[in-house]
Backbone as CSV, one residue per row, in Angstrom:
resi,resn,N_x,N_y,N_z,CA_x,CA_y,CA_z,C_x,C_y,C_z
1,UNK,46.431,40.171,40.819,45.637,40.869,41.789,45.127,42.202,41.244
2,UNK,45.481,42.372,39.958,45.301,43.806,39.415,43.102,43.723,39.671
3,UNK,43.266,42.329,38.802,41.964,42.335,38.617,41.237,42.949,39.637
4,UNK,41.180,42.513,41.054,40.367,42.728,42.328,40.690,44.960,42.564
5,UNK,41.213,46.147,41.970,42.209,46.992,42.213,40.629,47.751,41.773
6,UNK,40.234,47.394,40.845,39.448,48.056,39.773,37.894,48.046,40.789
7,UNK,37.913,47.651,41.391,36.493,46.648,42.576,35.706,47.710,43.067
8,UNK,34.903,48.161,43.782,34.540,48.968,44.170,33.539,48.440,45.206
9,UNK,33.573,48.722,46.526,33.091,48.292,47.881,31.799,47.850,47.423
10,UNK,31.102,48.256,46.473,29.332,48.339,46.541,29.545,46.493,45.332
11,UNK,30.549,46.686,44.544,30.818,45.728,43.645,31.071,44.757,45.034
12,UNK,32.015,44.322,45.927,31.962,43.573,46.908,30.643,42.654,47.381
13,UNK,30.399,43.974,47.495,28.883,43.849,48.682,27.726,42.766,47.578
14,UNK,27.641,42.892,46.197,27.127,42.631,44.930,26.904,41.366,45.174
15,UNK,28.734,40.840,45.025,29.226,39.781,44.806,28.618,38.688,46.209
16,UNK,28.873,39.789,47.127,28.618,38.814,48.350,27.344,37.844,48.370
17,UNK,26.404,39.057,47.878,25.062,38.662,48.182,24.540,37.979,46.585
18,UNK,25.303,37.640,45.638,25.785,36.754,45.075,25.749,35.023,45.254
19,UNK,26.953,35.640,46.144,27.413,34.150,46.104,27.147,33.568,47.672
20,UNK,26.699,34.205,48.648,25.826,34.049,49.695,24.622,32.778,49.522
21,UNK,23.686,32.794,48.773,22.475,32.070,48.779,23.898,30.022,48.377
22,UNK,24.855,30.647,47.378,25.468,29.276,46.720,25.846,29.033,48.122
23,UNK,26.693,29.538,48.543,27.612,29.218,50.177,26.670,28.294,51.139
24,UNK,25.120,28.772,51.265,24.414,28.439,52.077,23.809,27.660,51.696
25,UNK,23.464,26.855,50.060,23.170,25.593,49.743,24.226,24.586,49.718
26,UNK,25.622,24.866,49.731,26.536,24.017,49.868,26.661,23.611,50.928
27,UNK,26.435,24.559,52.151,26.225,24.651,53.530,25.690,23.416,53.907
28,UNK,24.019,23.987,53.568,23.081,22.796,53.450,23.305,21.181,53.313
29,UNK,23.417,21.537,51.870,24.002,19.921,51.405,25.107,19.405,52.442
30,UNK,26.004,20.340,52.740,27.055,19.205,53.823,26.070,19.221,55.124
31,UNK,25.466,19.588,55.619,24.802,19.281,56.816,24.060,18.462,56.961
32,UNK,23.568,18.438,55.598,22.444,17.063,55.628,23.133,15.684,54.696
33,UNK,24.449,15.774,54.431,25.101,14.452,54.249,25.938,14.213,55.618
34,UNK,26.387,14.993,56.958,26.439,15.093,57.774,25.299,13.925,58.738
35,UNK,24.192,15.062,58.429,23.374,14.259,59.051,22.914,13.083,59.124
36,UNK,22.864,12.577,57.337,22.492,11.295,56.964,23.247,10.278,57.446
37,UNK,24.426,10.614,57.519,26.030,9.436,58.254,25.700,9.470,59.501
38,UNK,25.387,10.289,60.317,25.022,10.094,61.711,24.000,9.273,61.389
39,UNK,22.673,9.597,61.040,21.595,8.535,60.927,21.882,7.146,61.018
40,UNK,22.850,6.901,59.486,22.952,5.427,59.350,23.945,4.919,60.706
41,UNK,24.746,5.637,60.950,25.455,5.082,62.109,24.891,4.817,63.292
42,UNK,24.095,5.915,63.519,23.322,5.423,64.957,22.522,3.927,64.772
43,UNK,21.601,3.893,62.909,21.100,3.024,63.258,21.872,1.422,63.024
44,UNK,23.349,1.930,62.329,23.551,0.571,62.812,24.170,0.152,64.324
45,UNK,24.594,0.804,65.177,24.992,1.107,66.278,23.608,0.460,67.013
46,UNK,22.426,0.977,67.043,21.043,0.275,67.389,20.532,-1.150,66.972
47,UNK,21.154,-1.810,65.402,21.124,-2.671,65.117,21.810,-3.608,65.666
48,UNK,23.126,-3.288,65.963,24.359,-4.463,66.448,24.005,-4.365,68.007
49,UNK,23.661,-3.407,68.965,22.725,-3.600,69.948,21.656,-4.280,70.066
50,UNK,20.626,-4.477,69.379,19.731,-5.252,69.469,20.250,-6.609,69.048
51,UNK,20.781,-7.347,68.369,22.035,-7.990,68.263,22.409,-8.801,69.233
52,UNK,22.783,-7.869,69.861,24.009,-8.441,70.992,22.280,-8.701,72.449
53,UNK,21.558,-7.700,72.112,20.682,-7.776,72.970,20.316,-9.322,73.369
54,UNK,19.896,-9.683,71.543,18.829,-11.235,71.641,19.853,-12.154,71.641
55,UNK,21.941,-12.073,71.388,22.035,-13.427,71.759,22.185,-13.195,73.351
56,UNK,22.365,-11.672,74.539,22.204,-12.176,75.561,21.525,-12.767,76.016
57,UNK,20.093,-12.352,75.732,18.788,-13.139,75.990,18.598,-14.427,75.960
58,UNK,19.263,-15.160,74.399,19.425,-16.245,74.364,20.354,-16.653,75.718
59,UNK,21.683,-16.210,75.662,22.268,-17.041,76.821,21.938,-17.000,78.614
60,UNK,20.525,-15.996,78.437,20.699,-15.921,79.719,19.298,-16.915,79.995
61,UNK,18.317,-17.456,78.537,17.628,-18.083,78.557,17.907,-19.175,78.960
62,UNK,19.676,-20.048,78.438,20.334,-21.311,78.536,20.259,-21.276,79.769
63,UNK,20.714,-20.327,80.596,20.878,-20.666,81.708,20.168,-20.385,82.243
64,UNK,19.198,-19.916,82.545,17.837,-20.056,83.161,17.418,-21.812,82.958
65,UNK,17.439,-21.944,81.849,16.892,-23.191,81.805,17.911,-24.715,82.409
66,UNK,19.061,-24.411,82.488,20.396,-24.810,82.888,19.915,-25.336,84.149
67,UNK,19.566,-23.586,85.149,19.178,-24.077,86.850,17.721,-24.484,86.569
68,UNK,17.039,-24.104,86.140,15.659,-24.881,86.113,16.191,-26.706,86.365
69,UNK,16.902,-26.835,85.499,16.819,-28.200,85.145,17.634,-28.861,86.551
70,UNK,18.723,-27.587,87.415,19.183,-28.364,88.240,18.582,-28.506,89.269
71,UNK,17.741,-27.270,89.625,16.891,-27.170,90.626,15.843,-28.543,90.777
72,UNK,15.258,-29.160,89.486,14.448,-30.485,89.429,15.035,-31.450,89.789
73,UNK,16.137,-31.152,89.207,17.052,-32.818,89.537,17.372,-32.789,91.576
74,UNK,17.518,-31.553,91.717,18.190,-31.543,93.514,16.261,-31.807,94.396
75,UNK,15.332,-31.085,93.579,14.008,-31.683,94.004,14.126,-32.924,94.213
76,UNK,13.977,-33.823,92.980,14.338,-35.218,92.613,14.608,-35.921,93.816
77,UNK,16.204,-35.327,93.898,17.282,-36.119,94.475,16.434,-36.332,96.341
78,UNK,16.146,-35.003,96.462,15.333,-34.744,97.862,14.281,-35.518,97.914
79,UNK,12.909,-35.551,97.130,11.907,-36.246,97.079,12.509,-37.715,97.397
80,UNK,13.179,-38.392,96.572,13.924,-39.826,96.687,14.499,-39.733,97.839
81,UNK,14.907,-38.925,98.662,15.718,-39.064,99.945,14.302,-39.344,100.739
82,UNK,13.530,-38.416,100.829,12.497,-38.501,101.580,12.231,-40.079,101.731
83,UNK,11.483,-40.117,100.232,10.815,-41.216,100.211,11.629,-42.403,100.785
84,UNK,12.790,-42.767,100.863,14.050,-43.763,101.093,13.358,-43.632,102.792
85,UNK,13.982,-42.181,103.314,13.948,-42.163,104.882,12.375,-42.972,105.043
86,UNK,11.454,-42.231,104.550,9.923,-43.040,104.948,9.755,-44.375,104.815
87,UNK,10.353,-44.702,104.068,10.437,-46.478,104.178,11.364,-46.771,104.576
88,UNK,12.208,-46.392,105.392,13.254,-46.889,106.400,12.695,-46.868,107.796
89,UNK,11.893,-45.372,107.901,11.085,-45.783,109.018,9.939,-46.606,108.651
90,UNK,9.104,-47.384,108.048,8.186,-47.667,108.132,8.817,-49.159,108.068
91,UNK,9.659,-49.435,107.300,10.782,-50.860,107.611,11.194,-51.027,109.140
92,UNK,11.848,-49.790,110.117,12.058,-49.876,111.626,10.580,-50.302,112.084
93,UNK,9.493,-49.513,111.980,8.927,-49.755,112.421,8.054,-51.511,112.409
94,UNK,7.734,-51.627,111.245,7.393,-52.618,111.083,9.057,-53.589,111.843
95,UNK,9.796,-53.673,111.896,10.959,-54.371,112.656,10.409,-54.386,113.946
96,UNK,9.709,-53.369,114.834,10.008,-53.006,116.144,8.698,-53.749,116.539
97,UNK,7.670,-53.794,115.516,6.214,-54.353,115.350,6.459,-56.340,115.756
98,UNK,7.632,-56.703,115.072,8.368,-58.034,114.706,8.550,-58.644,115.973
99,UNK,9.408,-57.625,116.119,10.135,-58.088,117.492,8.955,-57.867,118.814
100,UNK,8.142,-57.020,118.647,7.102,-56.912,120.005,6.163,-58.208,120.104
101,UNK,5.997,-58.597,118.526,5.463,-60.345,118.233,6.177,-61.274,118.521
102,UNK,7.348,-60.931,118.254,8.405,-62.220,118.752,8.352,-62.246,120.243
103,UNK,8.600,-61.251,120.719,8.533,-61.214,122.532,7.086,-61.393,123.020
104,UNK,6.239,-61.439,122.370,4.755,-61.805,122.882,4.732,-63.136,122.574
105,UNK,5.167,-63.633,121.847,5.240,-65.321,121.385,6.146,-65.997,122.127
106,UNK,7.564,-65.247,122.708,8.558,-66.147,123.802,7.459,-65.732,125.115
107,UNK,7.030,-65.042,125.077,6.762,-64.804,126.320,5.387,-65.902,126.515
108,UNK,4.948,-65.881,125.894,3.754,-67.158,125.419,3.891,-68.362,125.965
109,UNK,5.341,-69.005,125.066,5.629,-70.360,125.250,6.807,-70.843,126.605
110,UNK,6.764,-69.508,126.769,7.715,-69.964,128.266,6.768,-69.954,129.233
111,UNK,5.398,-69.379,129.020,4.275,-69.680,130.151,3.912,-71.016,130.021
């Protein structure tokens, strides 16, 4: 410590403004390798998000298309009901048509 004894305040002050400008490029440099690690992190953080984005998309496409497909089939199933009931009535009817011929024909031959 002898060395530093011999110093003289203005010698300090010298040194400071010295080694001041080095301090504040080292500074630098860590702030902007700082910065650069944030960068890449955010953007892979944005990458594995977008990611995760398109296989939700994908799965929410499956299933979109999932009820699409069930929604056609319960159409389907309805349309075919319909159509069944309409020719059940049009089968009664034509029955009720039968029988009003049949009773116009007994009623015929019993005159």
């Amino acid at each position: 410590m002898e060395i530093f004894n011999g110093i003289e305040l203005k010698d300090w002050f010298a040194l400071f403004n010295l080694l001041t400008p080095i301090f504040f490029w080292v500074a630098k440099r860590y702030i902007q390798d700082v910065v650069t690690e944030v960068k890449k992190d955010i953007e892979k953080a944005i990458e594995d998000l977008e990611e995760k984005l398109s296989e939700d998309q994908i799965k929410i496409n499956d299933k979109v298309n999932e009820i699409e497909r069930r929604v056609l089939i319960i159409e389907t199933n309805y349309t075919n009901k319909n159509e069944s009931i309409e020719r059940i009535e049009t089968n009664i009817e034509k029955l009720f048509d039968k029988i009003e011929e049949l009773k116009n024909e007994i009623y015929r031959n019993n005159r």
